[in-house]
Structure formats: C-alpha cells, structure tokens
Backbone and ligand atoms as CSV (ligand in chain L), in Angstrom:
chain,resi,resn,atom,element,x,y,z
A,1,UNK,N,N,129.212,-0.053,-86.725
A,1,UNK,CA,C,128.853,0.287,-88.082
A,1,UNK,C,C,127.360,0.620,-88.145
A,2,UNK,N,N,127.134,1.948,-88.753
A,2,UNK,CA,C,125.500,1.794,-89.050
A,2,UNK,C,C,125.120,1.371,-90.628
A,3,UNK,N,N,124.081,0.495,-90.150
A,3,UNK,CA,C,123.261,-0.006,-91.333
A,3,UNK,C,C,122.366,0.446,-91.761
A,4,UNK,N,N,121.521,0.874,-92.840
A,4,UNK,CA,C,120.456,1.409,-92.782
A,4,UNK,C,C,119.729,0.797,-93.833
A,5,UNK,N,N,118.088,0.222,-93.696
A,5,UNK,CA,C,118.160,-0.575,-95.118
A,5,UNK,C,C,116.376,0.632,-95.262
A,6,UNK,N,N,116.598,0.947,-96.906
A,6,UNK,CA,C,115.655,1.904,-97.028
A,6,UNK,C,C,113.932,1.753,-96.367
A,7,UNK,N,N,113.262,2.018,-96.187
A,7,UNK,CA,C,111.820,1.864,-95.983
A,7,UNK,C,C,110.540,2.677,-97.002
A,8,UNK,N,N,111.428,3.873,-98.005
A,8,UNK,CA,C,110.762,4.061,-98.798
A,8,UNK,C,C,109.862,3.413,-99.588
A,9,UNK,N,N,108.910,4.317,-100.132
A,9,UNK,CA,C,108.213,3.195,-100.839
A,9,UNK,C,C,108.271,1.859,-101.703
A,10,UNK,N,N,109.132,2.518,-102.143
A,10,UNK,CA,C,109.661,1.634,-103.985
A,10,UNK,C,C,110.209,0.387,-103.029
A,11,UNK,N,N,111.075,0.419,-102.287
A,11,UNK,CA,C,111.609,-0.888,-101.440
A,11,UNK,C,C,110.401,-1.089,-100.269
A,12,UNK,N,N,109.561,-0.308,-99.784
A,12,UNK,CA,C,108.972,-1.100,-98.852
A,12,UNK,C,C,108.157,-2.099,-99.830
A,13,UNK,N,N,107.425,-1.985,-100.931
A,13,UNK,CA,C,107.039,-2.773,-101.658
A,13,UNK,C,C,107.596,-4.188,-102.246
A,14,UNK,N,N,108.868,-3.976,-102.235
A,14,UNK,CA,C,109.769,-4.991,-102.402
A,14,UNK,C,C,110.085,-5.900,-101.092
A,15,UNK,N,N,109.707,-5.179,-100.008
A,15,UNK,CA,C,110.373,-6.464,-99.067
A,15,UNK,C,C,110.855,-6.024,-97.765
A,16,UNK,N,N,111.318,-4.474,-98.276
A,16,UNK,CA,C,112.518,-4.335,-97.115
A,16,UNK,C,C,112.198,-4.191,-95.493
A,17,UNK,N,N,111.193,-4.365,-95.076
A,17,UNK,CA,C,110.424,-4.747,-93.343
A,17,UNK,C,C,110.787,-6.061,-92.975
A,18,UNK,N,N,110.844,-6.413,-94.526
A,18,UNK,CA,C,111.106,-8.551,-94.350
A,18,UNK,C,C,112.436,-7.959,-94.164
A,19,UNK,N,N,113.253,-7.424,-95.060
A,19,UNK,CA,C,114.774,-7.258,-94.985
A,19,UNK,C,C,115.003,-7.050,-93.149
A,20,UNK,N,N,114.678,-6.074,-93.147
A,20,UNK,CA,C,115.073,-5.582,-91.265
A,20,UNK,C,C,115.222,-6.936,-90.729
A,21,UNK,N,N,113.982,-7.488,-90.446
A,21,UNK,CA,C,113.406,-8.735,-89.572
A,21,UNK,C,C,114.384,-9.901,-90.054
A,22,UNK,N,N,114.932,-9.844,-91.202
A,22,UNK,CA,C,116.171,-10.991,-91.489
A,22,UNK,C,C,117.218,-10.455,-90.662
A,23,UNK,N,N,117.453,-9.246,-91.137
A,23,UNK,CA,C,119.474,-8.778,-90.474
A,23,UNK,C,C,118.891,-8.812,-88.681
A,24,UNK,N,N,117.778,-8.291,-88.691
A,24,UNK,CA,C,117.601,-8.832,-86.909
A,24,UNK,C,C,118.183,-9.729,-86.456
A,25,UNK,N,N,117.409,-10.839,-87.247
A,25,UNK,CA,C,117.701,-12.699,-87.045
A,25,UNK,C,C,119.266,-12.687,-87.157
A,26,UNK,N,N,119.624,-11.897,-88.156
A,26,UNK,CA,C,121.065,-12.581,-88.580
A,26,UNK,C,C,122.223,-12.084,-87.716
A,27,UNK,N,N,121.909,-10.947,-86.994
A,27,UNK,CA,C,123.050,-10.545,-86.172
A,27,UNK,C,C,122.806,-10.880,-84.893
A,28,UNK,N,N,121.980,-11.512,-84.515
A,28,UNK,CA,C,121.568,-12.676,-83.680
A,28,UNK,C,C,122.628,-13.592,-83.579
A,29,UNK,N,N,121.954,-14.326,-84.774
A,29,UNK,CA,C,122.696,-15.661,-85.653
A,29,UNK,C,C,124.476,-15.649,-85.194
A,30,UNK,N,N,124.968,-14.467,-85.890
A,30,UNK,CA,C,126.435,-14.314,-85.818
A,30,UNK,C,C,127.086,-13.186,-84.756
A,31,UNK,N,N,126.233,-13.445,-83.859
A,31,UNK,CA,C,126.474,-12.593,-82.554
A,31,UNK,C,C,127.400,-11.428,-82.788
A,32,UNK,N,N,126.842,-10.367,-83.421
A,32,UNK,CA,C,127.001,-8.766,-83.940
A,32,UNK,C,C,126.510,-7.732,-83.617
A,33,UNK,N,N,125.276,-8.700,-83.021
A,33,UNK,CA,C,124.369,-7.362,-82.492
A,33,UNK,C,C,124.772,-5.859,-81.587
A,34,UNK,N,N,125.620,-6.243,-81.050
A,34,UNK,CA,C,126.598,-4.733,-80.496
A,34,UNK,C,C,127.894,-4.162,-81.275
A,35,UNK,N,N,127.405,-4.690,-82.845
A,35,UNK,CA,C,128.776,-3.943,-83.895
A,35,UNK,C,C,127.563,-3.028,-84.716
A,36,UNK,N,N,126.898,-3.392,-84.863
A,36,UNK,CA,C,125.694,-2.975,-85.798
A,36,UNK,C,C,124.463,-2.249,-85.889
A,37,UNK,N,N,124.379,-0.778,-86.150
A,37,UNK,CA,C,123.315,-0.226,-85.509
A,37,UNK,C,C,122.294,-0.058,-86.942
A,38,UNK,N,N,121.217,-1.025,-86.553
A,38,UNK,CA,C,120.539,-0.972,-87.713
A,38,UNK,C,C,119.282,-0.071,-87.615
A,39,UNK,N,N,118.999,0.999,-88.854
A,39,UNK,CA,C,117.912,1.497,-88.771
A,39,UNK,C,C,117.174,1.809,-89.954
A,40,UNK,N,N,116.114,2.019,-90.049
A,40,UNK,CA,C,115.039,2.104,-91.272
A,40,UNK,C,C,115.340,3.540,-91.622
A,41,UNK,N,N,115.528,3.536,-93.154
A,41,UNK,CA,C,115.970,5.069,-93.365
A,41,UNK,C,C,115.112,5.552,-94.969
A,42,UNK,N,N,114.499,6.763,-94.769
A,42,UNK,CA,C,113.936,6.827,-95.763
A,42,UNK,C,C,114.498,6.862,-97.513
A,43,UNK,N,N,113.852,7.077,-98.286
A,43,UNK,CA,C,114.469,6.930,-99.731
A,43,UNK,C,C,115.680,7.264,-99.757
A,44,UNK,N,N,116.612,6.055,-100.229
A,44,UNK,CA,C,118.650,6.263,-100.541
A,44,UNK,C,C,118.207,7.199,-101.869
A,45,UNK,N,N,117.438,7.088,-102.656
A,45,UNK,CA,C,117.515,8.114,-103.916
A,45,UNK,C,C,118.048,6.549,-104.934
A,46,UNK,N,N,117.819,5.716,-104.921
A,46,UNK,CA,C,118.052,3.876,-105.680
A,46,UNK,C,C,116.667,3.141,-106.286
A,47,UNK,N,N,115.622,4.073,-105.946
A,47,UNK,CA,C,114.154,2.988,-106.143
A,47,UNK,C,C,114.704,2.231,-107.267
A,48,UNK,N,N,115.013,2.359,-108.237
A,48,UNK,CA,C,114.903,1.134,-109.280
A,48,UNK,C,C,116.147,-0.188,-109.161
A,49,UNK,N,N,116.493,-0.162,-108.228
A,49,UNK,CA,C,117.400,-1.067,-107.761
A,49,UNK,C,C,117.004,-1.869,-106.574
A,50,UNK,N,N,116.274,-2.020,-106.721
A,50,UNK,CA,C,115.402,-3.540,-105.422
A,50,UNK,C,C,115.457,-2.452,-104.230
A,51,UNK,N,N,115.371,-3.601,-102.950
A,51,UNK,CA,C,115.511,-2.771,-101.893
A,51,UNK,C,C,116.906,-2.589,-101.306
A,52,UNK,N,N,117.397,-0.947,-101.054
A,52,UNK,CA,C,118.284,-0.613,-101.491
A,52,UNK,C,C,119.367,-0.852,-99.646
A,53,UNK,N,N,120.250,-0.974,-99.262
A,53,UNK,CA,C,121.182,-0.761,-97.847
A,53,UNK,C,C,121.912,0.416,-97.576
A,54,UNK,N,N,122.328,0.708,-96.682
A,54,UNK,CA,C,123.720,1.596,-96.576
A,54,UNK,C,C,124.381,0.814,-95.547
A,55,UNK,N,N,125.476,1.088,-95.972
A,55,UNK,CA,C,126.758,0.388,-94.658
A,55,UNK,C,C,127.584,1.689,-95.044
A,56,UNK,N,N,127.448,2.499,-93.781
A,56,UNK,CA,C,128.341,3.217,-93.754
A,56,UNK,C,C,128.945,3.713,-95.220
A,57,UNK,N,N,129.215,4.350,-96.316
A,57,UNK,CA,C,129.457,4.879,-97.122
A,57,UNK,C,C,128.971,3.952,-98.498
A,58,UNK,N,N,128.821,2.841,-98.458
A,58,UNK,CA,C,128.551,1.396,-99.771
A,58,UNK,C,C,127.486,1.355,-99.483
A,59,UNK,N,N,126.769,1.784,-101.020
A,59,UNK,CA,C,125.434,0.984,-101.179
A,59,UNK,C,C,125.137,-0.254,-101.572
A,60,UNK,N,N,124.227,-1.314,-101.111
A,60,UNK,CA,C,123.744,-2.578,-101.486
A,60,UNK,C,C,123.122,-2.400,-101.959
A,61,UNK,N,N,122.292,-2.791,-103.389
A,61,UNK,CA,C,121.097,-2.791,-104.011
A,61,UNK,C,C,121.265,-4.390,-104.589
A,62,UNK,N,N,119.217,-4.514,-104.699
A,62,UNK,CA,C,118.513,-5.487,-104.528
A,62,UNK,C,C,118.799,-6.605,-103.921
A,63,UNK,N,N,118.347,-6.544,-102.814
A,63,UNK,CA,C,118.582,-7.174,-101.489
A,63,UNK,C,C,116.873,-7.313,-101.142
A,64,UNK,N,N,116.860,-8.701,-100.999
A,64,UNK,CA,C,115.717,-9.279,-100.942
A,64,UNK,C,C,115.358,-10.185,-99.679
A,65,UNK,N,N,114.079,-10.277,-99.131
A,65,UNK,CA,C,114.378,-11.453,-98.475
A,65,UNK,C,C,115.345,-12.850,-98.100
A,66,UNK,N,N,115.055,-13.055,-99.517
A,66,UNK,CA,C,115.901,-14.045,-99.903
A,66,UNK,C,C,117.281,-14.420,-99.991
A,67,UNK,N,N,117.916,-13.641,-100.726
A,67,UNK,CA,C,119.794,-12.873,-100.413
A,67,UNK,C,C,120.010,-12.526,-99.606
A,68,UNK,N,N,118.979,-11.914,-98.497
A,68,UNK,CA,C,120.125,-11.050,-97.618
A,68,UNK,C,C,120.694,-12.233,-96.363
A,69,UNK,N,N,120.755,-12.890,-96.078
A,69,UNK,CA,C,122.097,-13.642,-95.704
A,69,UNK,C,C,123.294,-13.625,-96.578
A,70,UNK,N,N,123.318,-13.820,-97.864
A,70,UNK,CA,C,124.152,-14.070,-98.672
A,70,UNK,C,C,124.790,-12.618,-98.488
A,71,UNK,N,N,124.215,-11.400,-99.029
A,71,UNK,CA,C,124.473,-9.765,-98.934
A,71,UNK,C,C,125.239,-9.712,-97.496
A,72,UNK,N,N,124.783,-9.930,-96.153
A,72,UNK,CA,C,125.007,-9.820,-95.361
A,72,UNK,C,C,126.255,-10.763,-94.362
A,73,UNK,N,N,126.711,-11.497,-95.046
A,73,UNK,CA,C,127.784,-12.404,-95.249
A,73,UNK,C,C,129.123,-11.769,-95.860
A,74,UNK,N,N,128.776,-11.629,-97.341
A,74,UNK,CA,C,129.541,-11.110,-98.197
A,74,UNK,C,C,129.942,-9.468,-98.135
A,75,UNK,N,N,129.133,-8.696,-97.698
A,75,UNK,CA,C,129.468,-7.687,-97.624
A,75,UNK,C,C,129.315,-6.657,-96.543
A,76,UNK,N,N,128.620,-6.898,-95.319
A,76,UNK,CA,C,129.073,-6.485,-93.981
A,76,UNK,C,C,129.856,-7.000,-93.006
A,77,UNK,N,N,129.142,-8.422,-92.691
A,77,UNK,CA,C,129.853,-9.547,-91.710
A,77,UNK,C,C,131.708,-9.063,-91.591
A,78,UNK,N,N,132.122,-9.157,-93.025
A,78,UNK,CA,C,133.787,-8.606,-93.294
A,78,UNK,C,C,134.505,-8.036,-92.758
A,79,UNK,N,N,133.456,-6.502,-92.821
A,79,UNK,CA,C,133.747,-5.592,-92.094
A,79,UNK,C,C,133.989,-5.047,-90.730
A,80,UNK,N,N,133.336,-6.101,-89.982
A,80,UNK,CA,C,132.709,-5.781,-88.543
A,80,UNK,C,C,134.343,-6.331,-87.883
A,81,UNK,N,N,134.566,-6.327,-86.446
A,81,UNK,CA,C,135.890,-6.359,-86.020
A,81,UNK,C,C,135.272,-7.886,-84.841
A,82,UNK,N,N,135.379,-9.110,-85.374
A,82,UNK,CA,C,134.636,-10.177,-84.664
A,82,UNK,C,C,135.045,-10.617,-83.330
L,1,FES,S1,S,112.465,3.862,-102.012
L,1,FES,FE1,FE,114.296,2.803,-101.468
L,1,FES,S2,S,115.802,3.817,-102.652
L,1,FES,FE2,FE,114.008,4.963,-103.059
C-alpha cells in the first residue's frame, strides 16, 4: 500500500515531519514495514483540514502527532494483509 502524508506547507506547519517519524516508529512497532510504502507528498489540495494522508485512494485529515497511532490503527493497519 502507498501512504503518503502531505509535506505542504499548511500541514508541514501542523506537524506532518512529526507525522512521518511516528508511522516510521509505528510500522516498526507492528511489523509492516514491507506492506507500506511511505512517502512525503506535496499539497493533497486539504490545507484546512490538519495534516492531511493518502492511503491509496482515502483521504485522512487532521492527523496529528498525537492521533496518528489511533488514525493508523483504525484506518490503515485493516487494510494491510498481516
Ligand atoms: S498543505 Fe497539506 S493539504 Fe495542502
């Protein structure tokens, strides 16, 4: 699956470098790291919606430091074939 979590401005301001450096940790964490190709992608066209994801066709918006375990639980982890 590719992931892509924005790096545009409007979200780099919000967090989303912290975001990367979490789903790093986290597909670590839940040993995924060879389901998941994560990459920094410029503006989804979402700025006013936190910092924004793509999974393959679904957007995540406002996804924070803080949530994204929770985000990343609930709505990729699912998907992946474990
Ligand atoms: S800067 Fe992230 S959606 Fe526009």
């Amino acid at each position: 699956m590719k992931l892509l979590v924005c790096v545009g401005s409007s979200c780099y301001l919000k967090g989303s470098y912290d975001v990367i450096q979490k789903l790093q940790e986290l597909l670590k964490k839940y040993e995924v790291e060879d389901q998941v190709d994560l990459n920094a992608s410029f503006c989804l066209g979402f700025c006013a919606s936190g910092v924004t994801l793509k999974s393959d066709e679904v957007f995540l918006h406002h996804v924070n430091p803080e949530n994204v375990e929770d985000v990343f639980l609930k709505e990729v982890y699912p998907l992946l074939n474990k």
